[in-house]
N, C-alpha and C positions, 0 to 999 in steps of 0.2 A: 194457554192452559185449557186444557178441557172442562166442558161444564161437569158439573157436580155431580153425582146421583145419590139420591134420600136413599139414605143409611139402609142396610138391609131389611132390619127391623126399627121398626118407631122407635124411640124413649121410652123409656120405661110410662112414663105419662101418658102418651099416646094409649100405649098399648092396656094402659090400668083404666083407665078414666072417660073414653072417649066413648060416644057413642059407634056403632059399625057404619052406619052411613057415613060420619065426618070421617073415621079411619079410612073408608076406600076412593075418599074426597083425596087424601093426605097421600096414599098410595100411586096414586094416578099424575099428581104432579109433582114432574120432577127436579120441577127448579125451589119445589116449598123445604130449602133446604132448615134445619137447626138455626137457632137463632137464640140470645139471650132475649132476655121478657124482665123488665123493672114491672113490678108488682107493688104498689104501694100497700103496709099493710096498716090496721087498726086496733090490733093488739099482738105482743110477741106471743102468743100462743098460736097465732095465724101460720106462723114457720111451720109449728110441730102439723096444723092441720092439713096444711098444702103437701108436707112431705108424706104423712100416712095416706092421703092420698094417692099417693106414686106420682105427684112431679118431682121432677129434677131440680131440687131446688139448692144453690149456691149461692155462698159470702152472701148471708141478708145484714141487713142494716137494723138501724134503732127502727126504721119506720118504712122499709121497702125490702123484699125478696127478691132475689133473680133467679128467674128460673128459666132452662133450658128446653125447646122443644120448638116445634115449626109451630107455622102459622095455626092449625089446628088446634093445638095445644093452645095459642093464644083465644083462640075461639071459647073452647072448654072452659079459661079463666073467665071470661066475658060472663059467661053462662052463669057460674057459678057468683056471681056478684064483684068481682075482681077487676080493674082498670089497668091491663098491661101496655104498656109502652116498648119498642123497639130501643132496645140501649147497645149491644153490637151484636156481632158477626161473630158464629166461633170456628168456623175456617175462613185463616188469611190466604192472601195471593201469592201463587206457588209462583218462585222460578219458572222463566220461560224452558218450554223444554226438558222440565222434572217428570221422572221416569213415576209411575204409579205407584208399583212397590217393585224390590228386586230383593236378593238374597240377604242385603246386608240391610238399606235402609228403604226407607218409606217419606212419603209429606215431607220434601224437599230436602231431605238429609237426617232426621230419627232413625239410629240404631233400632235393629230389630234385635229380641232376645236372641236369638243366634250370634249373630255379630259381637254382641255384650259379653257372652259366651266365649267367643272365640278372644278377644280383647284380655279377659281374665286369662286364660290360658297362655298368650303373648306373655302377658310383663311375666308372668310367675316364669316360664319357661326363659328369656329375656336376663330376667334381673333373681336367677335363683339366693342371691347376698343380702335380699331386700324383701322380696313378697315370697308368701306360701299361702294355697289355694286351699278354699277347705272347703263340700259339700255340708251345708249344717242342716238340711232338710227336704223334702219334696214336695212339691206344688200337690194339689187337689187332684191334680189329673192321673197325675204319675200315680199317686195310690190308689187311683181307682184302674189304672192298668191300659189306660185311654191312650192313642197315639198324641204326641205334641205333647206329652206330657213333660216337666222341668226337676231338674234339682234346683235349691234354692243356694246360689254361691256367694262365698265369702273371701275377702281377702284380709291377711294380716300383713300389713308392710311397715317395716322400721329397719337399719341397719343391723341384722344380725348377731346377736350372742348367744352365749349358750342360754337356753332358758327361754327366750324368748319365742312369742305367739304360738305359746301351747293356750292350751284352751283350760285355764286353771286359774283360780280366780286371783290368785298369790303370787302377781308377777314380779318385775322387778321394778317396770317402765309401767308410769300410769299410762292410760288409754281412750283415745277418743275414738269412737262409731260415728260413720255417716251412715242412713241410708235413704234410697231412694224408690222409687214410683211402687208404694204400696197402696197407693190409687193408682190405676194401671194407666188411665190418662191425664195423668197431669206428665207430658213428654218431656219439659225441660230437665227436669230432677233427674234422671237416668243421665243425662247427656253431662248434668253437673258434675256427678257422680266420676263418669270416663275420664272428665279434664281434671279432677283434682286427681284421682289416682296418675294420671300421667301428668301432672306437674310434681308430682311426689318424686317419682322412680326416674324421670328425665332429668328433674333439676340437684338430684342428690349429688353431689358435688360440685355445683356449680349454680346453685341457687342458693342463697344465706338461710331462706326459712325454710324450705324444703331438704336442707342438709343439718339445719337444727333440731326439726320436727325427728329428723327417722333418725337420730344420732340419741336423743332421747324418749323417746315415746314409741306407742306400739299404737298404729293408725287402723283401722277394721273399718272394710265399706261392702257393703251390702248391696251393689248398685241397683237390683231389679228385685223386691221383695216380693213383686207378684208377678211371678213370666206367664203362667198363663193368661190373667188377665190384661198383658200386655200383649199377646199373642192373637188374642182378640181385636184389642185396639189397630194394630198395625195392617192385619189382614182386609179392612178398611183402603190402605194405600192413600190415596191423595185425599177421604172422605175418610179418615181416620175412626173407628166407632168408638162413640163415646161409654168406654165401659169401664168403669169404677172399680166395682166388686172383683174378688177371684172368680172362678169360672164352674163354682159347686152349682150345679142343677138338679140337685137331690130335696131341694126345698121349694114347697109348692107348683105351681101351674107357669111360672115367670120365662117370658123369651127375651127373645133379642139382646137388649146391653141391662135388661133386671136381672139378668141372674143372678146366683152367685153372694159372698156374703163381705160385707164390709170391713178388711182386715184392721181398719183403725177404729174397729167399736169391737172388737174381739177379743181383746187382752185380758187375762185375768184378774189384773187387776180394777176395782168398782166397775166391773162387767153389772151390765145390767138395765142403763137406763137410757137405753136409744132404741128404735124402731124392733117391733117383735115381727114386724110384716115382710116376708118373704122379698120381697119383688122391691122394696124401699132401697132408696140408693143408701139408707146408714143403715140396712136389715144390719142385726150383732152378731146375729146365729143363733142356736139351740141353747150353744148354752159357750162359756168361757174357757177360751182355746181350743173350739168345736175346728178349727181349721188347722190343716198340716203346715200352710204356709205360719200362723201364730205361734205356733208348737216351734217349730226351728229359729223364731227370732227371739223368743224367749230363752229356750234351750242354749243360742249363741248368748245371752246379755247374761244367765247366770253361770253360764261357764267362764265367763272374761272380768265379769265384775264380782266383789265379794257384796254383802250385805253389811250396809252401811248409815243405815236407818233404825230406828225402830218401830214398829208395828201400828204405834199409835197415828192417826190423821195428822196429830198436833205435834209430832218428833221430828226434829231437825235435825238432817243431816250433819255431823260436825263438822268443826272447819278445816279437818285433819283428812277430810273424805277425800277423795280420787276421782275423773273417771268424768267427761264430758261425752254431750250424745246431740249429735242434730238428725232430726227425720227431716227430709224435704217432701215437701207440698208445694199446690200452685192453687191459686193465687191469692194475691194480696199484699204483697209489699208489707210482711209482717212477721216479726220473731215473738212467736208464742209463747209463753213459759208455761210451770205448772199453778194451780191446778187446771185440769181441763171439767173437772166432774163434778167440781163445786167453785160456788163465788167468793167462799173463802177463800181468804188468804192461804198460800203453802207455808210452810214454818221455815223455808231460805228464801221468801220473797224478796229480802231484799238484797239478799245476796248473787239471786238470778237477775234482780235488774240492773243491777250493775255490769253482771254478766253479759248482759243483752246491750246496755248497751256501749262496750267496747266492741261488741260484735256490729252492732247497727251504724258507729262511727264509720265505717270501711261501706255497707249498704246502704243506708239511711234509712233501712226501715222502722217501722213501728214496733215499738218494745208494749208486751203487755198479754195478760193472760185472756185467755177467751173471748170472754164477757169484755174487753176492752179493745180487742182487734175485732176478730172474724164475728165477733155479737152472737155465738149461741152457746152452750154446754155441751162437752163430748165425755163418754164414759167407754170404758177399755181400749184408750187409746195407747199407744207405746210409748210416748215419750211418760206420759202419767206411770206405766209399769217400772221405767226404769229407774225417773225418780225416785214415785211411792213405794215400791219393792226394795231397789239397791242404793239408792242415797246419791246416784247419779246425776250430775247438773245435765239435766235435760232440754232442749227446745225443738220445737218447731218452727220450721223457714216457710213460708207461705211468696212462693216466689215469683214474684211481675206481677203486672198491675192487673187491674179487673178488665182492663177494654184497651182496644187496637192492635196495631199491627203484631206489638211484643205482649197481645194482655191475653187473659184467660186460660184454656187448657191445652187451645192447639195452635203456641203463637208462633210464629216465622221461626225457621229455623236457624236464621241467618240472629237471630236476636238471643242465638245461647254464645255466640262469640262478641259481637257486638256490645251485647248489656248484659244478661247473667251473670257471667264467667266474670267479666274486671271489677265487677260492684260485689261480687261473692267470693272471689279468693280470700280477699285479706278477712276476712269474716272467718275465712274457714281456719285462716290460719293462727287468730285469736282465737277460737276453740279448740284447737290441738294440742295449741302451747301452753291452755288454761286446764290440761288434764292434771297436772299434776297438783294445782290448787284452787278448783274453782271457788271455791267460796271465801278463797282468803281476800281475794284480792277484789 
């Protein structure tokens, strides 16, 4: 394997916080690759201070941050009164002989947006009795007229009847959504994405849940919610960049992986109470569905699902509702529920942890809202939209662990067959089947 070369541009942290001297310190060597930093902290407001600062900061604890950046970055913490430790690595060891990048994949086997691309196009074209392709919107780029710009693609698969995945909220077959890397480096979640669509359309007669699943239900996955910001990530090759946000540069002074705005703090709905700071890895944006990529995922979730809630904080979906949703994220070995926006309780609490955890029997992950997994509060996030807005049993998968070879953002890619995929099927396939009654049961 070839040695590494430091990311084009710093971290966002680097590049917000650093003095110029320690930056051309950080430029100059090229083995001061990315690295996670355990940050021990002394009060949970230390999250919010470390992140408005511009670190990179991920999955903190009751009483430690991790934040990502080189050695410098660890410096920077030092300076400011901070005790970081080395806790791992966020590139593993490629395949001997792993090509950099190439047309289809990157970092030892990650589909590129193209490839994702080209795949939806396969089965639809393939299996025209089962899947139909729908553009439901366009990336940041494309509307501003930029080359590399995306549509944002959708599929609906179920066996065939009339009526069937139109885009009306009054179906016949209730409906579960997946979608994937709306953080543009979290790379397992896209790949999840590919293998359940083709365990669906492969095993449809000749797999028992996968011919029960599209015999009843109307499946819709989303697999690349942000291509340009994976388009970013990938262009990386074996040195992957680590870029979160979509790829809007219209907001403030921010280079490198700050640009851009965080599609899972942008949803309409309790928009409002995460980073106002441009260059922030959870910046929200201007303002609630300020992003084209938001605008199409909402767009798809009220055309597919009806409204099934009522308006109030405190209204509980009925138990007569319809209509399952998982976002995938990485990491954490953890199935989020709602709320995400507040420490209240949701009003189908306990009907989603139930939810969660026949989904978790098959994972083993951790069931629990926010403030119980991942330890901090998110506002305009989509699984909260599609609860709070459509009465939809919503969750988040925060998927693999925090450290080694399968942990973090950018684990082996040999660990989405391995581990992801056999701990995550049967999860997905309790979620599909629970469209038609999640809260009864």
């Amino acid at each position: 394997m070839r040695p590494r070369s430091l990311l084009t541009t710093l971290l966002t942290a680097a590049a917000l916080v650093l003095p110029a001297a320690l930056t051309g310190v950080a430029q100059a060597a090229p083995t001061d690759v990315p690295l996670v930093w355990r940050v021990p902290l002394s009060s949970p407001s230390d999250v919010r201070a470390l992140t408005e600062a511009g670190f990179d900061v991920v999955e903190p604890e009751a009483d430690a941050a991790f934040v990502i950046g080189d050695r410098s970055v660890a410096r920077e913490l030092a300076r400011l009164g901070h005790a970081p430790t080395r806790f791992d690595t966020v590139y593993k060891e490629l395949p001997v002989g792993a090509a950099d990048v190439s047309a289809a994949s990157f970092y030892g086997g990650y589909r590129t947006v193209a490839e994702h691309e080209a795949h939806l196009s396969r089965v639809a074209s393939a299996h025209p009795d089962l899947v139909t392709s729908y553009d439901i919107g366009d990336s940041w780029r494309k509307t501003q007229g930029l080359s590399g710009g995306h549509d944002v693609r959708a599929v609906c698969i179920t066996k065939k009847q009339a009526g069937d995945c139109q885009r009306t909220p009054n179906s016949t077959k209730p409906r579960f959504t997946m979608m994937a890397q709306v953080h543009a480096r979290e790379l397992s979640t896209g790949e999840l994405a590919w293998r359940w669509i083709d365990f669906l359309v492969d095993g449809y007669g000749t797999d028992a849940d996968a011919t029960s699943i599209l015999d009843t239900t109307e499946v819709w996955v989303v697999p690349i919610a942000n291509p340009d910001g994976v388009d970013l990530v990938a262009a990386g090759g074996n040195s992957p960049r680590l870029q979160r946000k979509n790829a809007n540069t219209s907001r403030g002074s921010c280079t490198g992986t700050s640009i851009g705005v965080d599609l899972n703090r942008n949803s309409s709905f309790k928009w409002g109470g995460d980073s106002n700071s441009a260059c922030a890895e959870t910046y929200q944006g201007t303002a609630a569905k300020s992003e084209p990529e938001t605008l199409a995922l909402e767009s798809l979730f009220s055309s597919i699902y009806p409204d099934q809630r009522g308006s109030s904080d405190t209204a509980a979906a009925p138990l007569t509702a319809r209509g399952t949703m998982i976002t995938l994220h990485s990491y954490g070995n953890s199935i989020v529920i709602p709320w995400g926006w507040t420490r209240t309780r949701a009003p189908n609490d306990a009907q989603m942890r139930a939810f969660g955890a026949k989904m978790a029997a098959h994972n083993g992950y951790l069931v629990g809202t926010n403030a119980e997994t991942v330890g901090y509060d998110t506002t305009g996030t989509q699984d909260d939209y599609t609860y709070g807005v459509l009465g939809v049993a919503s969750v988040t998968f925060e998927v693999g662990a925090s450290s080694g070879t399968c942990g973090g953002f950018f684990p082996a890619y040999s660990c989405v067959d391995s581990t992801f995929w056999p701990k995550n099927r049967g999860a997905f396939v309790v979620a599909a089947k629970a469209a038609a009654a999640p809260y009864r049961s």
